[in-house]
N, C-alpha and C positions, 0 to 999 in steps of 0.2 A: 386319519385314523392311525392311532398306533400299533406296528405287528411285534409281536414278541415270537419267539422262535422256542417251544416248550420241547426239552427234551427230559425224553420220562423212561424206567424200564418196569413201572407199576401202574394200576389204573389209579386214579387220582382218589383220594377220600373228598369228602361233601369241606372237608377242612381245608384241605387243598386247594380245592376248585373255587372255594371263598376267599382264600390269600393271595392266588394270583390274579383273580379278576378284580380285586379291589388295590392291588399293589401302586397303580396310579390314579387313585382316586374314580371321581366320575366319567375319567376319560374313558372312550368305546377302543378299543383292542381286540383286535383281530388275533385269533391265535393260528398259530400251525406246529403242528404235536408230532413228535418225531418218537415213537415207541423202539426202542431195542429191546427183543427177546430177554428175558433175563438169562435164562440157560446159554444163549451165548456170548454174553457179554464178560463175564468174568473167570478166574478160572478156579474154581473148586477151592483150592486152598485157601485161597487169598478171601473166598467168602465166611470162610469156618473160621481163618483169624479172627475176622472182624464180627462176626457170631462169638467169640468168646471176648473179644474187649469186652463186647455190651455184655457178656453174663449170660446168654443163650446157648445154654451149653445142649439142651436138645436141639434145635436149630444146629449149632456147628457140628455134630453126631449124625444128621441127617441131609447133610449136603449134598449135594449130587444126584440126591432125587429128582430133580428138577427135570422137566424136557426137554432137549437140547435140537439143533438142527432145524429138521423142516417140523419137527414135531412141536416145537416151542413156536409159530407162527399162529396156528389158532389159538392159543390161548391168550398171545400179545393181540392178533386181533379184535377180539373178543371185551380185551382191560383196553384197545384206543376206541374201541366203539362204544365205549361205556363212556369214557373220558371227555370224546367229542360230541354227546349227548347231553353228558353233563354241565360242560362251558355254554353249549349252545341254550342250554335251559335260563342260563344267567343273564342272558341276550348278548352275548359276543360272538363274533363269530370263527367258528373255528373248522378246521380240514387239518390231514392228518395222514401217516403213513407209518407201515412196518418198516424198519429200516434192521437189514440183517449182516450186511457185509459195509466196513466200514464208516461205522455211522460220524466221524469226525469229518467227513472227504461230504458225505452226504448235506451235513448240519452247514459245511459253506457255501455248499450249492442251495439250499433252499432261503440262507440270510441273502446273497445276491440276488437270488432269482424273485426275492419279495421282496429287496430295500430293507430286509426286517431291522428294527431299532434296537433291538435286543437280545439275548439268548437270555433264557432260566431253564436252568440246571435244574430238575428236581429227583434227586433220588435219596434212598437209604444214606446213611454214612458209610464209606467203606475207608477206614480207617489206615491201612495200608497204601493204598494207591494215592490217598490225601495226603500221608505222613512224605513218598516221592514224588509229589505233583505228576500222578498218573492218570488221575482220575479226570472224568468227563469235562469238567468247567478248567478244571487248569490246563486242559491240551486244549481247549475252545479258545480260551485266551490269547492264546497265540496265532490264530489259524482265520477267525471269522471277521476280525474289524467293528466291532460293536460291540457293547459293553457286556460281558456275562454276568450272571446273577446268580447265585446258587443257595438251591432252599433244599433242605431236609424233608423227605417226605413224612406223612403222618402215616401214622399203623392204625389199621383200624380194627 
């Protein structure tokens, strides 16, 4: 079986969860979903830049609403219990974790500790952190020993 290593900081759309469970055809993939908070993954500005590249200029005006801390944990659990519901509907099988402190240090520990074949990235654009390879799949690249993948998520 092949494992992909899914890291996400949104719950997955029905669009989503159809592009990566079909990504290698009819082979069976095992997933394991590595959710980060969103509120603490980024830092306020750098998400209001990348809200106004795309033209979201309410979006960039309302940043930092967001929950941050321990308050931002039910709601990530919440979008991976949705996510892991979701895959599992497609018959993959999928397990899964809030990951809050860390998640680059965590994401190598979970590729070794499962052999996994892959990482896929799937988040928003963030524009900024892509433009200085800061962002999740370019620091992955470095760190994991398996191939990373990186998919944009869908908005629903």
């Amino acid at each position: 079986m092949f494992t992909s290593v899914l890291m996400i900081e949104k719950a997955l759309t029905p669009q989503d969860v159809e592009f990566v469970t079909t990504l290698h055809g009819d082979q069976k993939v095992s997933f394991v979903v590595l959710m980060q908070p969103r509120g603490d993954q980024a830092d306020v500005l750098l998400r209001a830049i990348d809200d106004v590249a795309y033209g979201e200029l309410r979006e960039a005006a309302q940043e930092g609403g967001e929950p941050e801390g321990s308050e931002a944990r039910h709601p990530a659990e919440v979008a991976l219990a949705r996510t892991l519901t979701a895959l599992r509907e497609t018959g993959s099988e999928a397990t899964g974790e809030v990951v809050e402190a860390h998640p680059l240090d965590r994401l190598k520990a979970v590729v070794d500790e499962t052999a996994a074949d892959e990482v896929v990235v799937l988040t928003e654009p963030h524009y900024v952190e892509e433009f200085f390879h800061r962002d999740w799949a370019s620091r992955a690249r470095h760190q994991v020993g398996v191939p990373v993948l990186k998919l944009f998520a869908h908005s629903e």
